[in-house]
N, C-alpha and C positions, 0 to 999 in steps of 0.2 A: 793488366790494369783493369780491364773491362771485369773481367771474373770476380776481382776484389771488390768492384762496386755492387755485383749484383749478389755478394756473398754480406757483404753492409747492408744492402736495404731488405733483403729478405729474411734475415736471420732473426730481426725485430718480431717480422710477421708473423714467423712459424712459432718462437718463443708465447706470445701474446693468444695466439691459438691454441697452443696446447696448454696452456696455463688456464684460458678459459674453458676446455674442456674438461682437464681438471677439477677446478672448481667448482661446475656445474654436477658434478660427477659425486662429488660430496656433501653438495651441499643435498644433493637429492636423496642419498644415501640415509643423512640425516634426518631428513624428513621421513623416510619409509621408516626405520629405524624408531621414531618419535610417534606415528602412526600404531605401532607393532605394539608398544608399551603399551600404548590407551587402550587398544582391542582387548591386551591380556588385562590390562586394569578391569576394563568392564565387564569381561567375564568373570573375574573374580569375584565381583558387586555381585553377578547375576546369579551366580550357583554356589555361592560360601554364604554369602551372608543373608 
């Protein structure tokens, strides 16, 4: 009985943690991603046109 409690209060925990690493893991992804475009954007400005 003891196990099943501590198999309930911790599974919340680890779900919520890896869900925010996750997240944090994309969302940064997107941003270097969104960085990567604009560098090739303004080199294109810089040496095409």
């Amino acid at each position: 009985m003891v196990m099943n409690h501590e198999i309930i209060i911790f599974t919340p925990i680890f779900a919520l943690l890896i869900g925010s690493i996750v997240f944090t893991f994309l969302k940064r992804r997107k941003r270097s991603a969104k960085s990567i475009y604009k560098l090739i954007d303004d080199l294109e400005k810089k040496y095409i046109y």
